[in-house]
C-alpha positions in Angstrom: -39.2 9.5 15.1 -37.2 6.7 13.4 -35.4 4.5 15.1 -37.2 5.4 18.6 -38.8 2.2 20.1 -42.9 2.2 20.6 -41.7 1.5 24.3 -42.1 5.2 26.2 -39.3 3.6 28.6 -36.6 4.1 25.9 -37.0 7.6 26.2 -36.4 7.2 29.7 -32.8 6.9 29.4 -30.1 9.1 28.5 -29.7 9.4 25.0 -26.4 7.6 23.6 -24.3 8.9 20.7 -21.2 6.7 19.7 -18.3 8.5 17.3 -16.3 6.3 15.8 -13.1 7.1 14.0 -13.3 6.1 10.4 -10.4 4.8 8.9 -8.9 5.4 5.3 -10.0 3.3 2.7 -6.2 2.5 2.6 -7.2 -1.6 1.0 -7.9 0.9 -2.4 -4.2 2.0 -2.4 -3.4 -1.3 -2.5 -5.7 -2.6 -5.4 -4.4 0.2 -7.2 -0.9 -0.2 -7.3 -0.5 -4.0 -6.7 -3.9 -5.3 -7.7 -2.7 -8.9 -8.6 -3.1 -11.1 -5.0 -1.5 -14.3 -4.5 -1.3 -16.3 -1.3 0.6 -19.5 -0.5 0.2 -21.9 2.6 4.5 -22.6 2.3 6.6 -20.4 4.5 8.8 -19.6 1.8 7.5 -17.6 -1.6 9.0 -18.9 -5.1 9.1 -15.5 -7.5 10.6 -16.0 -10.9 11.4 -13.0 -12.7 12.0 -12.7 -16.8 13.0 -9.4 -18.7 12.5 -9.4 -22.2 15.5 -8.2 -24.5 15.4 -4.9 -26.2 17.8 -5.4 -28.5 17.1 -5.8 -31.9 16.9 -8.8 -34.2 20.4 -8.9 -36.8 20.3 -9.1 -40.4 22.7 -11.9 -42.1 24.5 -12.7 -45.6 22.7 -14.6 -48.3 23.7 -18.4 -47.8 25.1 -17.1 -44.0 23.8 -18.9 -40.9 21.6 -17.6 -38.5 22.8 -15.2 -36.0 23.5 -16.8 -32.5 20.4 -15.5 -29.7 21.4 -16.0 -26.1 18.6 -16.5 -24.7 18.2 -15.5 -20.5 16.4 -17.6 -18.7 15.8 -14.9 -16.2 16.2 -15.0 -12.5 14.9 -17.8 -9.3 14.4 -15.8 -6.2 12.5 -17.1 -3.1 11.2 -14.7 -0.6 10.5 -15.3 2.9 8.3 -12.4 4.4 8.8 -11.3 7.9 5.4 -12.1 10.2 3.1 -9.0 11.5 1.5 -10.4 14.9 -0.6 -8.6 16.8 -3.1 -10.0 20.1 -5.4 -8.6 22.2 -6.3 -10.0 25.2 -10.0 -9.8 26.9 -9.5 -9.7 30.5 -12.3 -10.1 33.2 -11.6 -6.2 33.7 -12.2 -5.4 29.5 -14.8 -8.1 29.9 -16.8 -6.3 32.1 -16.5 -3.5 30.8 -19.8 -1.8 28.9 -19.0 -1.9 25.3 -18.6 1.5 22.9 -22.5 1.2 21.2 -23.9 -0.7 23.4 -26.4 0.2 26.2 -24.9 -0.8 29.7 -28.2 -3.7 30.1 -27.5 -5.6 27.1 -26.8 -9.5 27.7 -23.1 -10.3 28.1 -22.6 -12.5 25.7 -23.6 -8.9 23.4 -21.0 -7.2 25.0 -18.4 -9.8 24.0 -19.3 -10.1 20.7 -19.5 -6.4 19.8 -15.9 -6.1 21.5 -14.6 -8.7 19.7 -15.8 -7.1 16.3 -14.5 -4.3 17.1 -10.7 -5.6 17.9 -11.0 -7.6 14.6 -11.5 -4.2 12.7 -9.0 -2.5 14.8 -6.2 -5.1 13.9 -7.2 -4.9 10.2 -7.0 -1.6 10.0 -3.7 -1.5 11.8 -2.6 -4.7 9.3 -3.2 -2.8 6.1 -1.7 0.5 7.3 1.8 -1.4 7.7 1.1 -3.8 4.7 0.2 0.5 2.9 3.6 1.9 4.5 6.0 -1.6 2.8 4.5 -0.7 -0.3 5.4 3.0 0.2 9.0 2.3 0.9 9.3 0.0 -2.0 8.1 2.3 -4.0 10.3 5.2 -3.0 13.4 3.2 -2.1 13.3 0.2 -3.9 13.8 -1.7 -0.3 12.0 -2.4 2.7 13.0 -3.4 6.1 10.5 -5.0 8.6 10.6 -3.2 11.7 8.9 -4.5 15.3 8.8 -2.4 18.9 10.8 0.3 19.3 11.1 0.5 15.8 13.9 -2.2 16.0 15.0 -4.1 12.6 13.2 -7.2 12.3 15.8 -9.9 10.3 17.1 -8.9 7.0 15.8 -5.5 4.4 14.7 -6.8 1.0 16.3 -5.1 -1.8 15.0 -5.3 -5.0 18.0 -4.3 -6.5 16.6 -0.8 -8.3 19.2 1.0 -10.2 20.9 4.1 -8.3 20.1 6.2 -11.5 16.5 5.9 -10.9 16.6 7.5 -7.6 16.4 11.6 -9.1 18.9 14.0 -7.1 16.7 17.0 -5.8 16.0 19.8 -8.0 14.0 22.7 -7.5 11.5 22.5 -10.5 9.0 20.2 -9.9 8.2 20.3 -14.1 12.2 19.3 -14.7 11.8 16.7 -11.7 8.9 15.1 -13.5 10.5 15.1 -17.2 13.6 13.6 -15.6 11.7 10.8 -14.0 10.0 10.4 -17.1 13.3 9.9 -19.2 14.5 7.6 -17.0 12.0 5.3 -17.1 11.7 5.4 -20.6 15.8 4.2 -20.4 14.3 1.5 -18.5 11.9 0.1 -21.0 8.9 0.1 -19.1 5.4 0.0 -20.4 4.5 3.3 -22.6 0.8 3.4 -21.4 -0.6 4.0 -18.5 1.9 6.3 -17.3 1.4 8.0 -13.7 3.2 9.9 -11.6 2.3 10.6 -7.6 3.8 13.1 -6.4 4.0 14.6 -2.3 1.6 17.7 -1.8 4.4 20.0 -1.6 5.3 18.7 -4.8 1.4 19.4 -6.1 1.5 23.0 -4.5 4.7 24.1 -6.0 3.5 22.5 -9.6 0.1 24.2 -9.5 1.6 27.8 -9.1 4.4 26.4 -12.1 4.1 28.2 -15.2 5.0 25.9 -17.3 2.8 23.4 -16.1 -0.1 25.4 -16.1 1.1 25.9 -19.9 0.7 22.6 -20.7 -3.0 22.5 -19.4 -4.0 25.5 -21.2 -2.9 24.0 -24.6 -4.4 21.0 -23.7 -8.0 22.5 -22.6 -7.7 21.2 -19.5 -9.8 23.3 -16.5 -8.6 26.2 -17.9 -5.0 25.8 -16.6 -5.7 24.4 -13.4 -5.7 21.4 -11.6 -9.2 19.9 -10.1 -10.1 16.7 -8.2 -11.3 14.1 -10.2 -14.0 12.2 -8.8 -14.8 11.4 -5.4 -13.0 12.2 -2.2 -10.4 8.6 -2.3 -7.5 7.7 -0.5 -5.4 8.1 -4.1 -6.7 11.4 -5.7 -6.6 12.0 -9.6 -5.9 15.6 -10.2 -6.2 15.4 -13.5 -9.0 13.6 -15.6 -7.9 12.0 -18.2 -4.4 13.0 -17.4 -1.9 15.7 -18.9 0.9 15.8 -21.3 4.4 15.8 -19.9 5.8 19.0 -21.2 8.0 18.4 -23.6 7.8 14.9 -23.9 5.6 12.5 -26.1 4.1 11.0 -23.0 0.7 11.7 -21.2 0.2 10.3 -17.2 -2.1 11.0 -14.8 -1.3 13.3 -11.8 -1.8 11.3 -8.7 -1.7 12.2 -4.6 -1.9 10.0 -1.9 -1.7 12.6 1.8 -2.9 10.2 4.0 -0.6 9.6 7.9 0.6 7.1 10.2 0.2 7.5 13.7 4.0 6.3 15.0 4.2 4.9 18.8 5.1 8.2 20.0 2.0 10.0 18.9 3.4 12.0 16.1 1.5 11.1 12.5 3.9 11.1 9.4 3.4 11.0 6.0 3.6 7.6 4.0 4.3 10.2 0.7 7.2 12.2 1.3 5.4 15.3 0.8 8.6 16.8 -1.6 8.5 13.3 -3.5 7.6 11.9 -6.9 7.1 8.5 -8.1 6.8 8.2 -11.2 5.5 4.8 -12.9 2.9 3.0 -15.0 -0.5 0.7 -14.1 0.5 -1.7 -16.6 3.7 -2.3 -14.6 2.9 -5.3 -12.9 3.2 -5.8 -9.2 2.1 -8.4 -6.7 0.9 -8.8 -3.2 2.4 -12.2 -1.8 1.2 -13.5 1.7 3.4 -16.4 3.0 1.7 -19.6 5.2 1.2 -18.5 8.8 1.8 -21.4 11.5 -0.8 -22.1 13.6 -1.2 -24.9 16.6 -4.7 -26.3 17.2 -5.2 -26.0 21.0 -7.9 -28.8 20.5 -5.6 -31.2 19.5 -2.3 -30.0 19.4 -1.5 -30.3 15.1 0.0 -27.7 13.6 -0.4 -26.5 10.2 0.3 -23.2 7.5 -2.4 -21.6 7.0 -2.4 -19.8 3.7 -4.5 -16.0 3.8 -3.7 -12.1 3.7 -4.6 -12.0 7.3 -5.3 -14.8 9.5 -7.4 -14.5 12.1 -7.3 -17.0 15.5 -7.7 -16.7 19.0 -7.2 -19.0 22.3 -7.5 -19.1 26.2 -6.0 -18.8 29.1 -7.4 -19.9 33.1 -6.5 -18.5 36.0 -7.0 -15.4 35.8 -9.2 -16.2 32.4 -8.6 -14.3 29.5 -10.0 -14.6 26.0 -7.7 -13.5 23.2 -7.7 -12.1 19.5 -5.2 -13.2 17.7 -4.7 -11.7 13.7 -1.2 -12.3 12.1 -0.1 -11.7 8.1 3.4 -13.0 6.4 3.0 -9.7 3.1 5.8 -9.4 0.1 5.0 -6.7 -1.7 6.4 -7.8 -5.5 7.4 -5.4 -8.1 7.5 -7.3 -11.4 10.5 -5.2 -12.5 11.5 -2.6 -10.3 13.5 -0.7 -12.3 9.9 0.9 -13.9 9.8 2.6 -11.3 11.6 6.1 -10.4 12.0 7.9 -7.7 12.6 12.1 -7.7 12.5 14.3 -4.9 11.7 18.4 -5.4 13.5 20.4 -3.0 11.3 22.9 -0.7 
């Protein structure tokens, strides 16, 4: 049998089976939405922003002068992101302990190692759920505010400064909800290609029994009226391949849910997607994950430094009693380019 030793006293112990919870690929939401990745070993993150004018150039008089352009040198804005910590210490007691995938006889030094893997992947996963749930609330509020234990404000919110008209008020047809959010962005200016729209999956359950909406995919030959799963099984789903035409608008965008949970300290799990939401945007919208300097004190020889990374990774000691501990910490900004190209409705249940 594979994996079965040529030694008969393997077979001599009980047989071991390890499940392992396996997390979300929630990293892909993030290459998919802000796919551009900077990171700075300052404390403080510089972000220029310039919007190009709309308006259009003026004619002028034979022999008349040119017509005055005010040019906008755009705005300076310096973010500086609030720190995710988290440490896990490895007692004598957790130390001892027989490690999850291990057999019980293996060397020590084993043990320790496997258990240290595994805290580094637990804290990672933990890192990009909360780095997953900022970009959420960006995108659906236009804000975020860090939060710590108890679920306690951590400093100041950062407001992006999205219009109020780009928030939707509630309405009941989730076709009308997606045409509004449509209009408004196009108000907005924002890219005409690469439209999409994600939307909760009460939102995709009341649109796949719409009429109208199964309408539109009839005249466009798509699955016969009806929504299917594009690819494989991801952590952002395409309903539609290729994606649809907004009924009655000049506009195609693809159809995209993300139903994935958070587990809050209490126990409960939540949505990151408010399940009655849209958000409505475009690829080509550009959008930035920033990670500030973290500070850091060598132990060896007491310098300290900013050490620049999405996650940073250290660890330290303590005697008496002894204790080994993992230490991962992350400064993210989540950047929208121009946050106004991005609109927010909500389809009442």
């Amino acid at each position: 049998m594979p994996g079965i030793s040529d030694n008969t006293l393997t077979l001599t112990r009980a047989l071991k089976i390890v499940f392992e919870d396996t997390k979300p690929e929630l990293a892909d939401f993030l290459k998919l939405f802000f796919p551009i990745v900077k990171t700075y070993d300052t404390a403080q993150i510089p972000a220029d922003r310039i919007t190009a004018s709309r308006k259009l150039a003026r004619y002028r008089e034979i022999n008349g002068a040119s017509n005055i352009f005010a040019y906008n040198p755009g705005t300076g804005l310096v973010y500086d992101p609030a720190t995710l910590a988290e440490s896990t210490p490895i007692n004598e007691e957790l130390g001892r302990a027989v490690t999850a995938g291990l057999e019980a006889n293996e060397p020590a030094q084993q043990q320790i190692l496997k258990k240290v893997s595994q805290i580094q992947m637990d804290h990672y996963a933990v890192f990009v759920s909360a780095i997953v749930k900022q970009a959420m609330d960006i995108l659906t509020f236009g804000t975020f505010q860090p939060k710590g234990k108890n679920n306690v404000n951590i400093g100041t919110p950062f407001n992006f400064d999205r219009d109020a008209a780009n928030t939707i008020a509630a309405g009941t047809d989730p076709v009308a909800q997606l045409q509004k959010a449509y209009d408004q962005y196009k108000v907005q200016g924002g890219p005409a290609t690469g439209l999409f729209a994600m939307v909760g999956a009460n939102v995709l359950s009341k649109l796949e029994k719409n009429t109208d909406f199964q309408k539109a995919l009839e005249l466009q030959g798509v699955n016969a009226g009806f929504s299917r799963l594009a690819g494989d099984n991801k952590v952002v789903a395409n309903i539609i391949p290729g994606g649809f035409k907004i009924p009655g608008r000049a506009a195609r965008c693809d159809v995209l849910v993300f139903d994935e949970s958070y587990e809050k300290d209490d126990g409960t799990f939540v949505p990151y997607m408010n399940p009655n939401g849209i958000i409505f945007s475009s690829f080509n919208a550009p959008r930035v994950q920033a990670y500030g300097g973290v500070f850091l004190v060598n132990e060896s020889n007491g310098n300290s430094s900013m050490v620049s990374g999405e996650i940073v990774n250290d660890s330290f000691w303590k005697k008496d009693p002894d204790c080994y501990v993992l230490r991962t910490q992350s400064r993210p900004i989540l950047v929208p380019g121009e946050i106004n190209h991005v609109v927010y409705a909500e389809v009442t249940p």
